[in-house]
N, C-alpha and C positions, 0 to 999 in steps of 0.2 A: 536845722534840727526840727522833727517834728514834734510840736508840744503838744500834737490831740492824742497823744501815744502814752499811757503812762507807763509803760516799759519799754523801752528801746532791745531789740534783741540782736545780736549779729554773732557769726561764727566766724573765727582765726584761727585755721587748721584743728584742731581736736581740743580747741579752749572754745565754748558756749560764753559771750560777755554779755552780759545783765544790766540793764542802766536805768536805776528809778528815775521816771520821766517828767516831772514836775518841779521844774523848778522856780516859777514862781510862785511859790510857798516852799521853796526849797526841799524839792523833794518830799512833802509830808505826806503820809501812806495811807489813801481811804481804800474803799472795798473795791474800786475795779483795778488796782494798781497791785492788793495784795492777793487777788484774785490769779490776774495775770502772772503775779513773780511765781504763786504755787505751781499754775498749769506747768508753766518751764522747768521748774524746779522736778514735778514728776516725769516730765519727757525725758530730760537730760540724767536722770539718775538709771534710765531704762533701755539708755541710748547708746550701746557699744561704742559708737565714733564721736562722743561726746567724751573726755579724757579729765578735764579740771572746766569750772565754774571759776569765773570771775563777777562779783558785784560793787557797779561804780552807782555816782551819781551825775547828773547831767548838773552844768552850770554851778553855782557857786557854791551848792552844797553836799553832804555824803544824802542824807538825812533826817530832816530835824523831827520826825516820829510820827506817832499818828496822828491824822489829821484830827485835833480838835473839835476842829470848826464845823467840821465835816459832821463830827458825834453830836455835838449840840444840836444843828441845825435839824438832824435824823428825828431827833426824839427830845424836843427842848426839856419834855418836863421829865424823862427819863435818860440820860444820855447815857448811862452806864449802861444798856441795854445794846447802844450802837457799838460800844467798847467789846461788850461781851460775843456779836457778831463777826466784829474785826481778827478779834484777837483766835477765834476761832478757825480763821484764814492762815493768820501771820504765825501761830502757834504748829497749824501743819508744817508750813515753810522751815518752823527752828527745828522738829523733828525731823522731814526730812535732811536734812542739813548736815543733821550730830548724826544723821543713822547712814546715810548712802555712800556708799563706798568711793567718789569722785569726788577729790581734795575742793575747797570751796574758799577763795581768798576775796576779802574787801577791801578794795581800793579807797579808801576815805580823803574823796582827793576836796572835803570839805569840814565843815563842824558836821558832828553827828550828835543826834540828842536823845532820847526818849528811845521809843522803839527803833530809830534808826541807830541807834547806838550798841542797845542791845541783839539787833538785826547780825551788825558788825562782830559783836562778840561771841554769838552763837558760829560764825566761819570759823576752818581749822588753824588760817593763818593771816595779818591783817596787815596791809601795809597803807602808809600814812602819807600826805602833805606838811610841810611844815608849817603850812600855816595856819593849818588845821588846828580842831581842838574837842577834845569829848565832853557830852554835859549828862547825866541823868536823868532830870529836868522832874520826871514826875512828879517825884515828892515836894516841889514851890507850886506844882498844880493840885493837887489836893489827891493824889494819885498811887496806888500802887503802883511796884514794879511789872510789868506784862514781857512778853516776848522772850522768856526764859531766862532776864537778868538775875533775879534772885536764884537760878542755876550755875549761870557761864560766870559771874561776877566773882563769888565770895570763891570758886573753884580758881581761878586763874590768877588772884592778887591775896588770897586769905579773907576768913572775915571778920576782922578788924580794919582793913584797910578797904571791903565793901562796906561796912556800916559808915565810915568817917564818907564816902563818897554819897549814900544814899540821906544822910543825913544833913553833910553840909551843903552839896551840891551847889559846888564850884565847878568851873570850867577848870577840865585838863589838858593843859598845852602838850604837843607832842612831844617835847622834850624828856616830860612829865611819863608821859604815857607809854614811853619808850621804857624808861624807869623803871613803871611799875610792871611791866610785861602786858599791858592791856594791847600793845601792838608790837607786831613785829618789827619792821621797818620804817624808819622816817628819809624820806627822800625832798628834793624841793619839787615846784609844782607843776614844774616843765619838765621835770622824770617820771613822774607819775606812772603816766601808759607803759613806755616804755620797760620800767620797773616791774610793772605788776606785772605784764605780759612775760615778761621774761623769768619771775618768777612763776606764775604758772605752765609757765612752756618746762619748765624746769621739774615740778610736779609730778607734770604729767608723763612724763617719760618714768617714772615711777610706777611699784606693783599693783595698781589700783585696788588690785582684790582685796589685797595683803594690805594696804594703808587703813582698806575697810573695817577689817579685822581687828588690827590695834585699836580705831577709834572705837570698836564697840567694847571691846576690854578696857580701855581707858575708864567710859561712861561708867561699866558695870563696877567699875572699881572701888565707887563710893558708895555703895551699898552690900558688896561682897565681903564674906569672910575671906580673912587668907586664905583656908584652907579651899572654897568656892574660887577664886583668883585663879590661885595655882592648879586648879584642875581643870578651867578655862583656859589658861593659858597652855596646859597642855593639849589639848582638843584642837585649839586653834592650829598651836603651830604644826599637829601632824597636818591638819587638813589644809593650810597651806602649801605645805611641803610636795603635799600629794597634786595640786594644784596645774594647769599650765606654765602660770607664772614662778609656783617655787619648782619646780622642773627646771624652768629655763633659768633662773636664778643660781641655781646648783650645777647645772650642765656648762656654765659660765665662767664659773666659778673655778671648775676644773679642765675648764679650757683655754682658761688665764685670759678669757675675753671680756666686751662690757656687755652686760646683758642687753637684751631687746624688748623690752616690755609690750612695746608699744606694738610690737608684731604680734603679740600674742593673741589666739583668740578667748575672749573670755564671754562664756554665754549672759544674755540680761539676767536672768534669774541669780547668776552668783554675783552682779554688779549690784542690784536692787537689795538683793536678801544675805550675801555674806557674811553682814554685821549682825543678822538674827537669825542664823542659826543656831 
């Protein structure tokens, strides 16, 4: 494996896989690593033959967040300055992420902590090692939460059970984490690939446009009125409908066949911008 790379990038038919490439510091995310994940991240959302995103980690870890060491060393007497640099990389990366229409899944085939944690939590779907384990971490470093935890956290488990996390910050075992919805899947650590890949292959044959869609109604949903909701969500679904893909989803439908998604053409501008119309 090559370790001067700190993103590994490979394609598997219309899945783009991602691999934070540092793993002795276990993966931990400085600026040419969250650099690189961004570059890919806007290729692939602009890339018609790019279908689902996968992000693993290389070697032993998912992970373990931003590079500290990395901040200290940047600006010893100011290191919040290197944080505020970083986070302005990995902050594009969680937006595109929640906004671009191609499903986005974490392989967490390790511990994830800190920003690699909340990395994992901003994807649409997460699947896990069992011997894995999620940690918070910031808050025993003297730290906010960055990388849109204080967004994906208290949304996906409630906040009561994100405050008890950010406050006591304990290690959550998979089993754990399974529990609480922080992940989708737990597998052991020789299914991993296997797993994910098959889960995103699965995805992917899915209405890309249309997945876009709901994720962006989803998001708008906790700040919308009902009556804002409801008029989005009728907007949406005409102009899905009207769509190639809701075309071939209804022509499918009445031809008692399984649709085709993946034949469909869908131009970049509706894969990139669907969710912000």
């Amino acid at each position: 494996m090559n370790t001067s790379t700190p993103l590994l990038v490979a394609i598997q038919g219309d899945i783009l896989i991602l691999t934070l490439n540092r793993p002795s510091v276990l993966n931990a995310i400085d600026a040419e690593m969250a650099v690189a994940l961004q570059e890919q991240l806007t290729s692939a959302s602009q890339n018609p033959a790019i279908r689902a995103i996968l992000i693993t980690g290389s070697g032993l870890g998912f992970c373990s967040g931003g590079d500290l060491k990395f901040a200290v060393e940047t600006n010893p007497k100011y290191p919040g300055d290197a944080f505020l640099a970083l986070t302005a990389i990995l902050h594009d990366c969680v937006e595109q992420i929640r906004t671009m229409s191609k499903p986005v899944i974490a392989a967490i085939n390790g511990a994830a902590a800190g920003a690699g944690l909340f990395l994992a939590l901003a994807c649409d779907l997460r699947i896990m090692v069992d011997s894995a384990y999620l940690k918070q971490s910031n808050t025993s470093h003297g730290l906010s939460l960055p990388v849109g935890g204080t967004f994906t956290l208290p949304r996906l488990i409630g906040m009561g059970r994100a405050l008890e996390i950010v406050m006591l910050d304990e290690a959550i075992f998979a089993a754990q984490s399974l529990e609480l919805g922080l992940v989708t899947k737990v597998v052991p650590h020789q299914q991993l690939q296997a797993e994910a890949l098959a889960l995103a292959a699965r995805v992917s044959q899915m209405p890309i446009e249309a997945l876009g869609r709901v994720k962006r109604l989803m998001n708008e949903a906790y700040h919308n009125t009902l009556t804002e909701q409801l008029l989005a969500e009728r907007q949406q679904i005409a102009m899905s409908a009207n769509s190639p893909e809701g075309r071939e989803g209804l022509a499918a439908f009445l031809q008692k066949r399984q649709p085709n998604y993946a034949a469909v053409k869908v131009s970049r501008s509706a894969l990139y911008h669907s969710i912000r119309v």
